[in-house]
C-alpha positions as CSV (number, residue, x, y, z in Angstrom):
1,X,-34.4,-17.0,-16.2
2,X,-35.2,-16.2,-12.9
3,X,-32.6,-14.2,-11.4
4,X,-31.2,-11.2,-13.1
5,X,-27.9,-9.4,-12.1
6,X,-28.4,-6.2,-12.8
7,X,-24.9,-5.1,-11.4
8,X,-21.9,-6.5,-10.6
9,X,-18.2,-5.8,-9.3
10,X,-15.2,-6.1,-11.8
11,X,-14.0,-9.1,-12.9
12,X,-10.8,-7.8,-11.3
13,X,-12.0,-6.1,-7.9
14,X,-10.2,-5.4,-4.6
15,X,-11.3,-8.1,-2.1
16,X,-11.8,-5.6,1.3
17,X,-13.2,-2.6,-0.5
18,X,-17.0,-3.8,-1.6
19,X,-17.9,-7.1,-3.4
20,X,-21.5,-5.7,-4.4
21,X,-24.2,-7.2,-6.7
22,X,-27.8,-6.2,-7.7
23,X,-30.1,-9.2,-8.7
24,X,-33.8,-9.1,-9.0
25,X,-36.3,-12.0,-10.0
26,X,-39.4,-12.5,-11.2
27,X,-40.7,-15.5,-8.9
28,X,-41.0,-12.6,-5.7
29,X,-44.6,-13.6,-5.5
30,X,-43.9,-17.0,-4.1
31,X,-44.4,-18.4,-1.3
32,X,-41.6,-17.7,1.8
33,X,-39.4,-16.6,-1.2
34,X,-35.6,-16.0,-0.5
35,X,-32.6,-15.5,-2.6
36,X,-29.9,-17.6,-2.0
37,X,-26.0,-17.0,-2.9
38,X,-23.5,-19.4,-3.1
39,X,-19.5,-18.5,-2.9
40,X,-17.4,-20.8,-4.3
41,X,-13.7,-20.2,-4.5
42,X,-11.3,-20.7,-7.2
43,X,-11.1,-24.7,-6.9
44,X,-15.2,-24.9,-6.5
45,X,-14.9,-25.3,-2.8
46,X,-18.2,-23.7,-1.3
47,X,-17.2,-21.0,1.4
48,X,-20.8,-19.6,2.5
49,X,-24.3,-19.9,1.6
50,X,-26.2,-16.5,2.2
51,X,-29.9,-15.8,1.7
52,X,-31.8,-12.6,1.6
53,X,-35.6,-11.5,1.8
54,X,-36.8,-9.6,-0.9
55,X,-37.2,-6.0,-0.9
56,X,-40.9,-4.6,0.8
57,X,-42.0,-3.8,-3.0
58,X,-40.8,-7.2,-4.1
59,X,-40.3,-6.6,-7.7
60,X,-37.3,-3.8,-6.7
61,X,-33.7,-5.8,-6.7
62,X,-31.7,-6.3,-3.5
63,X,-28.1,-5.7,-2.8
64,X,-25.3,-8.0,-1.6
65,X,-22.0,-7.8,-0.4
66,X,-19.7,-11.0,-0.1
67,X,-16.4,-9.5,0.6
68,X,-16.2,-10.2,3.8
69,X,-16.6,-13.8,2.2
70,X,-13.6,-13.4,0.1
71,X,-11.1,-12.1,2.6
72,X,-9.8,-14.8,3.5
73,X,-8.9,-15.8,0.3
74,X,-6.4,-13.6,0.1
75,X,-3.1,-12.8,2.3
76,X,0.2,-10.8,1.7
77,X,2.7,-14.1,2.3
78,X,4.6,-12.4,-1.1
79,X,6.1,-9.7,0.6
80,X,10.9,-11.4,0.4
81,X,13.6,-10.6,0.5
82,X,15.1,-10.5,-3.4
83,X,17.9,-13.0,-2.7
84,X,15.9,-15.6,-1.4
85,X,14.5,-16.1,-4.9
86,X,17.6,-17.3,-6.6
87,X,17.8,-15.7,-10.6
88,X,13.8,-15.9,-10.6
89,X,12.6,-11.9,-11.1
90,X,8.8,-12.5,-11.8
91,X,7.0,-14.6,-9.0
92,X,3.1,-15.0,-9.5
93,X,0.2,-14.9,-6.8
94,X,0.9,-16.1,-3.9
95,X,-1.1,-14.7,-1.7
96,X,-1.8,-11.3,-3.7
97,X,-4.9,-12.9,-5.8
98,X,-7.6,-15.6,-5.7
99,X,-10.3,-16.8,-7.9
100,X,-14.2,-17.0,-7.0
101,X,-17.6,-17.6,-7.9
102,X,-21.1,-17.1,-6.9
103,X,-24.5,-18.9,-8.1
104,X,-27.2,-17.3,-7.5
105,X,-30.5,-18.9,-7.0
106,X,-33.8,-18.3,-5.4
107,X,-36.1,-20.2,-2.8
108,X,-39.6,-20.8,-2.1
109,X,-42.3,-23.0,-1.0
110,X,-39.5,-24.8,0.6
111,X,-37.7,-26.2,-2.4
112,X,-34.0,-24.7,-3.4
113,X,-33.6,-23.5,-6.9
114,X,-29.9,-23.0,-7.3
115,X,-27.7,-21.6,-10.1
116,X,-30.4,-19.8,-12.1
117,X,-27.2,-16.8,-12.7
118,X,-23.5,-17.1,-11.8
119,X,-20.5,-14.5,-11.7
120,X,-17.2,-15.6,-11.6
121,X,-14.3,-13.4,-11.0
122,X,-10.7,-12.3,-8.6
123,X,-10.3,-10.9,-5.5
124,X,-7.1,-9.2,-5.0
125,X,-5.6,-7.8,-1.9
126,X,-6.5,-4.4,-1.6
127,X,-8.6,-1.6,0.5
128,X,-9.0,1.2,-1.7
129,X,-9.2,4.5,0.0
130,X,-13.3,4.7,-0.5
131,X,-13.1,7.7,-2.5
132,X,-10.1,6.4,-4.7
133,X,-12.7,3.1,-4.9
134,X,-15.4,5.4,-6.6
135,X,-12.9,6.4,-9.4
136,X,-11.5,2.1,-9.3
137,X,-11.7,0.7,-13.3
138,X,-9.6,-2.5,-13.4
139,X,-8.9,-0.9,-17.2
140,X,-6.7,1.4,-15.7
141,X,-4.6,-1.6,-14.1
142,X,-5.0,-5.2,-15.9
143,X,-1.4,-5.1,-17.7
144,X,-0.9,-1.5,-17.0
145,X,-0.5,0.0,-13.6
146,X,1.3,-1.3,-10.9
147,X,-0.4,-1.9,-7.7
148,X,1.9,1.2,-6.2
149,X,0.6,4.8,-6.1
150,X,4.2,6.4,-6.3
151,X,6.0,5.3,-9.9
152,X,9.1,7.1,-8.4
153,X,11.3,6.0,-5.4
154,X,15.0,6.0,-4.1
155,X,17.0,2.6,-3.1
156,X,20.4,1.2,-2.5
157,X,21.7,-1.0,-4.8
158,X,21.7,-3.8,-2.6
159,X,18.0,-3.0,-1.6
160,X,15.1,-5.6,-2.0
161,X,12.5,-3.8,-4.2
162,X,8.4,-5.3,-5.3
163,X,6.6,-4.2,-7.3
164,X,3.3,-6.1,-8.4
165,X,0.9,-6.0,-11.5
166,X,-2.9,-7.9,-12.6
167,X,-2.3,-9.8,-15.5
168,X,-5.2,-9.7,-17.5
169,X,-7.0,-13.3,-18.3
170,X,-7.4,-12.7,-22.0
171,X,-3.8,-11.0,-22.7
172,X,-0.8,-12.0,-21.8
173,X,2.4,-9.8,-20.8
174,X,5.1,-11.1,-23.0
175,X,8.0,-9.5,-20.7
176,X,8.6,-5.9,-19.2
177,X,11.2,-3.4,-20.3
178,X,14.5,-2.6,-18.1
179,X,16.1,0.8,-19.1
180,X,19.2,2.1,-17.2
181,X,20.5,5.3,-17.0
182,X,23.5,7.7,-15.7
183,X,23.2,10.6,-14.2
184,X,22.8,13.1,-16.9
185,X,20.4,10.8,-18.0
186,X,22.2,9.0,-21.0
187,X,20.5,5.1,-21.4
188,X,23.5,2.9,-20.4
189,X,22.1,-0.3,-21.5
190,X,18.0,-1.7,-22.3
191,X,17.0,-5.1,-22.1
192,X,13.8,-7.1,-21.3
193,X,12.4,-9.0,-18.6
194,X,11.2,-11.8,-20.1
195,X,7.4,-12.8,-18.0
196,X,7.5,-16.6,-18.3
197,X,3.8,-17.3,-16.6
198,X,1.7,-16.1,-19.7
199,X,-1.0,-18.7,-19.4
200,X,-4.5,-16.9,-19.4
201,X,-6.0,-20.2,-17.9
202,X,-3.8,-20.3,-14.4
203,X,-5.9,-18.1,-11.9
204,X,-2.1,-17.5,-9.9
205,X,-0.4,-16.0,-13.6
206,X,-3.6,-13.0,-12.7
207,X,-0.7,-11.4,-10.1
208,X,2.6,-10.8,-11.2
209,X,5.7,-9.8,-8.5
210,X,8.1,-8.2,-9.8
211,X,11.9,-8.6,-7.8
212,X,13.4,-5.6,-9.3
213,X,16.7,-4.5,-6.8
214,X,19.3,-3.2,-8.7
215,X,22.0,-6.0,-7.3
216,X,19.2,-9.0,-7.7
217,X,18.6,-8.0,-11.1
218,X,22.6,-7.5,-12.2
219,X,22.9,-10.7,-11.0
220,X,19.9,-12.3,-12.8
221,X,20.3,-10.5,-15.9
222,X,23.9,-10.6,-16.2
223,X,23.9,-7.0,-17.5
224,X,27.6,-4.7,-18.2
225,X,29.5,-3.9,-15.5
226,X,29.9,-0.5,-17.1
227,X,26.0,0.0,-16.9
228,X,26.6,-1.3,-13.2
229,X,28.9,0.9,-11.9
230,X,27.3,4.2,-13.6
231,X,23.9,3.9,-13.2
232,X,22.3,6.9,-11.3
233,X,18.7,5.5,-11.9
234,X,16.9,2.8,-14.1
235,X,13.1,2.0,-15.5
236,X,10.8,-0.5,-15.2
237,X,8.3,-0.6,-18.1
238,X,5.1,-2.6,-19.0
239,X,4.5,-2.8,-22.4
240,X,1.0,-1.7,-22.2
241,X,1.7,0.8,-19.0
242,X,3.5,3.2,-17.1
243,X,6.9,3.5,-15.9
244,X,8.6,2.8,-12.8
245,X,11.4,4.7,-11.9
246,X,13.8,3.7,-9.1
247,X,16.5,6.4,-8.0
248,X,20.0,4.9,-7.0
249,X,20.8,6.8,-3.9
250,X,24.2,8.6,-4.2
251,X,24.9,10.2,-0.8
252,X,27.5,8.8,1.3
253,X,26.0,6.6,3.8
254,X,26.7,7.6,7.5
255,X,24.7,4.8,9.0
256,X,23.3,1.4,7.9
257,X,20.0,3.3,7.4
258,X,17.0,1.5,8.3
259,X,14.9,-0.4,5.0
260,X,10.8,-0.9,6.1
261,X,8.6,-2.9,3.5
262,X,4.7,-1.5,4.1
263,X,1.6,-3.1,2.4
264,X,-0.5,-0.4,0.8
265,X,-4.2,0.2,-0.3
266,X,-3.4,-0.9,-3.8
267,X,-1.9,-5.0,-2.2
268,X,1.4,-4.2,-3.2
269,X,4.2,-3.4,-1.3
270,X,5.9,0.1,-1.2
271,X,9.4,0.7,0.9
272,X,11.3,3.4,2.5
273,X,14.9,3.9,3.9
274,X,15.3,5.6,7.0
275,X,19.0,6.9,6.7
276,X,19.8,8.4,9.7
277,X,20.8,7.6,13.3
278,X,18.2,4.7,14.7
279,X,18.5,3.5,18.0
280,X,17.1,0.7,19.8
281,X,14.3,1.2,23.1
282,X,12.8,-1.7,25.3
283,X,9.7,-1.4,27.2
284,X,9.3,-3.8,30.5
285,X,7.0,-4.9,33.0
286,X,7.5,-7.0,35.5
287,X,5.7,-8.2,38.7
288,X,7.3,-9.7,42.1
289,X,6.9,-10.7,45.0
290,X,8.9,-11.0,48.5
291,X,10.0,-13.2,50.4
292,X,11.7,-14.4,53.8
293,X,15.7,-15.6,52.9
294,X,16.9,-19.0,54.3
295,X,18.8,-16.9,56.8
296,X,16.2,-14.5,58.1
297,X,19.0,-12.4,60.1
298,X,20.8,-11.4,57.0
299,X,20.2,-13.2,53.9
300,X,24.3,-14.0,53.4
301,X,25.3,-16.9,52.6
302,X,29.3,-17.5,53.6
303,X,30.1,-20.6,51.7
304,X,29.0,-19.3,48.1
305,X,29.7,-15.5,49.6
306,X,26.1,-14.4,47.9
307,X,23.5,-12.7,49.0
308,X,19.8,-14.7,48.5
309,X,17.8,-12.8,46.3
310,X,14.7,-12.2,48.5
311,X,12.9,-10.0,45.7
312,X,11.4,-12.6,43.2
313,X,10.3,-11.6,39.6
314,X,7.9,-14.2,38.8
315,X,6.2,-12.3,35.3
316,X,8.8,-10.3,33.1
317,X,8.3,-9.2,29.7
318,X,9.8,-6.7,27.2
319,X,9.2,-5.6,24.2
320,X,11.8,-4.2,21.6
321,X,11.7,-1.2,19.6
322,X,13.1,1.2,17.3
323,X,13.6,4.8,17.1
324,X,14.0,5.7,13.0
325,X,14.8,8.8,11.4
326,X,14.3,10.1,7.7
327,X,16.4,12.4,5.6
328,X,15.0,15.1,4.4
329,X,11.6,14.4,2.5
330,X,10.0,15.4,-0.9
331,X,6.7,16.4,-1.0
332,X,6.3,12.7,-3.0
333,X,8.0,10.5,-0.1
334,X,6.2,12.4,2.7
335,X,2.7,11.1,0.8
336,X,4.8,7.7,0.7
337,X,4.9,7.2,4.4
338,X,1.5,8.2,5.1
339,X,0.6,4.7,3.8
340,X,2.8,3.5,5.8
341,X,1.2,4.5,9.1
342,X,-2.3,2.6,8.2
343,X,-0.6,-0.2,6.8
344,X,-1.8,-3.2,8.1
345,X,1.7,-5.4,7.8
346,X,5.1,-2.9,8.3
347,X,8.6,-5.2,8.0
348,X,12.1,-4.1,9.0
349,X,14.8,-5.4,7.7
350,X,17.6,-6.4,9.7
351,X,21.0,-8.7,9.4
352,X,20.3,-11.9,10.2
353,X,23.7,-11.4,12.5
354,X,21.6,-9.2,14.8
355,X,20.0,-12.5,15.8
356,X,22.8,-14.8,15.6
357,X,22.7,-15.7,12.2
358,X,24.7,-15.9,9.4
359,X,27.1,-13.0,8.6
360,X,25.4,-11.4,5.0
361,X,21.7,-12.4,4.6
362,X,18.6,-9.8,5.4
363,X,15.5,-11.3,7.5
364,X,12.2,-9.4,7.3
365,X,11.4,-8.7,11.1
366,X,7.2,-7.7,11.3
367,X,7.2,-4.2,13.4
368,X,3.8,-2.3,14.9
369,X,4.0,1.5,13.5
370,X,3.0,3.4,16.9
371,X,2.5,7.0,15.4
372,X,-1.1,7.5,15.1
373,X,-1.4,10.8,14.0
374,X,0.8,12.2,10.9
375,X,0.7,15.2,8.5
376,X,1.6,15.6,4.9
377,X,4.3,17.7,4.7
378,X,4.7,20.3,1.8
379,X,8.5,21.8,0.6
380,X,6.5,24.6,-0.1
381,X,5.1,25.6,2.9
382,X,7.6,23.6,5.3
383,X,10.8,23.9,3.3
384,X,13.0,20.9,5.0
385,X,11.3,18.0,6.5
386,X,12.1,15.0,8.2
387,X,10.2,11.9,9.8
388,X,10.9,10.6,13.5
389,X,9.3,7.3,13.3
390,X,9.2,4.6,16.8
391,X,8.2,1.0,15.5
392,X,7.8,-2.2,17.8
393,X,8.6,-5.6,17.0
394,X,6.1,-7.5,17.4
395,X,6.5,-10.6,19.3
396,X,7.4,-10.1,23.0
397,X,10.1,-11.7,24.7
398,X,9.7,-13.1,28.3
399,X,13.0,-13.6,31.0
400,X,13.0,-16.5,33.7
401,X,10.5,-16.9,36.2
402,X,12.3,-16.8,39.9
């Protein structure tokens, strides 16, 4: 064989952090040699053919990168609200996972000499912080870890909550454990959740989402009301894994709070309640013009008794925004919520009344984080913290022209 991989990425591997391969061959001496690399995703569909010189001292192997191939295989379309999903709890891929493959082959003396070595693998919708990436072992995930770096966080009953998990291609997870608790920490009731996409063939059953709000699962799961009404905090458990622990929060609610859903490194998404007073900002800009009124003595008009507007706004636009504020912090959420000012997609949740829509259901509203800079906070050394946090909606609104 011609073409030797002499490394590769996981088979599991986040698709914006490096896609990198080694390969060598033994046919350098050729004429106008090249390698070539075909990137096929998960259906076969080619996506990009890339070729390479060889190294100065041919017989040393060259490096490739193809992640910037695999992007746009990926997408986070998974991130809904819990009650759109009916009684299902576990969703798979959508956009959180793809499949790929590349064949790697050589050319020279002007004939193409393909698929002399082929990897095939999944791209999943991460950016590891590059020194986390240097530590990154999909052993320490497939089936284990979910794609969250906080196992700990506080929510409303009523709250939408995802969490997300790899599903390893060679062993299934048979179903995930629910365990609920009162506040001195007394297990009200256990149960399972069963996982019903446990195919190892389906490249979509390689991402699991996990639709774990306290109200969406009571309702799925049909659990004791006891259990219901006392729980201070349950568990969710992979059988092969770590814990998640959602906190029920208990203080009396003195505003609708705030709920924003923030994709992190890990292509999951993590969420936070801003609880206190939020108030709504605009920003405008407009440009006018003027001009002469019908009557150029005084602009009145006595049969409709109105003035003609002489100042004429031809270009308005404004933009909406949102002035949030935290409770007070641990040192664990303040780490939270500085993934949520890098995240690449933030959502608000709002009442779909805010809009003019039905009284009851919550729409996921995409919002621009505008604080750049942000420091972790420690109890330690700060004692009591809070976050004052402006986001902007992103679309922008436009009045009449005049």
């Amino acid at each position: 064989m011609a073409i030797t991989i002499q490394a590769s990425p996981d088979k599991f591997t986040p698709a914006f952090n490096p896609v990198h391969f080694r390969i060598s061959s033994n046919n350098y001496l050729q004429p106008d040699f090249k390698f070539v690399a075909d990137v096929y995703n998960g259906t076969g569909q080619l996506l990009a053919t890339l070729k390479y010189q060889p190294q100065v001292i041919g017989s040393q192997p060259i490096d490739i990168d193809i992640n910037r191939v695999l992007h746009e295989l990926v997408a986070p379309n998974y991130c809904r609200a819990n009650d759109t999903m009916g009684v299902d709890i576990v969703t798979t891929a959508a956009g959180a996972l793809a499949g790929y493959s590349v064949q790697f082959g050589e050319q020279y003396g002007g004939v193409l000499h393909g698929n002399l070595n082929s990897f095939s693998g999944y791209a999943f919708n991460g950016a590891l912080n590059n020194k986390r990436f240097a530590f990154y072992s999909q052993a320490a995930y497939l089936n284990k870890q979910f794609l969250t770096g906080f196992n700990r966080q506080v929510a409303r009953k009523r709250d939408s909550i995802i969490i997300t998990m790899l599903q390893s291609d060679t062993a299934a997870i048979p179903a995930f454990s629910l365990s609920i608790f009162d506040i001195t920490g007394t297990m009200l009731h256990s149960g399972s959740i069963p996982n019903p996409y446990n195919s190892t063939t389906i490249t979509n059953n390689r991402a699991l989402h996990l639709h774990v709000g306290f109200d969406h699962l009571f309702a799925s799961l049909s659990f004791p009301v006891v259990a219901y009404n006392n729980a201070a905090y349950y568990t969710i458990t992979a059988p092969s894994g770590n814990t998640m622990r959602i906190d029920l929060y208990s203080q009396c609610e003195r505003f609708p709070g705030v709920r924003l859903y923030f994709l992190n490194q890990y292509g999951g998404f993590d969420a936070f309640n801003f609880m206190l007073a939020d108030r709504w900002e605009q920003t405008n800009e407009k440009k006018s013009y003027q001009r002469q009124p019908s009557d150029k003595r005084t602009g009145y008009d006595p049969v409709t008794r109105r003035f003609e507007a002489t100042t004429r706004n031809y270009y308005t636009k404004y933009t909406e925004k949102r002035k949030l504020v935290s409770d007070y912090l641990t040192d664990q959420e303040a780490e939270l919520l500085g993934g949520l000012m890098y995240a690449p997609l933030v959502y608000m949740e709002v009442p779909a009344a805010e809009y003019g829509g039905p009284n009851g259901p919550m729409v996921l509203v995409p919002v621009d984080v505008k604080l750049q800079d942000y420091t972790i906070k420690k109890t330690r050394v700060d004692k009591m913290f809070n976050l004052e946090l402006d986001v902007e909606l992103t679309t922008t609104n436009f009045a009449q022209g005049l």
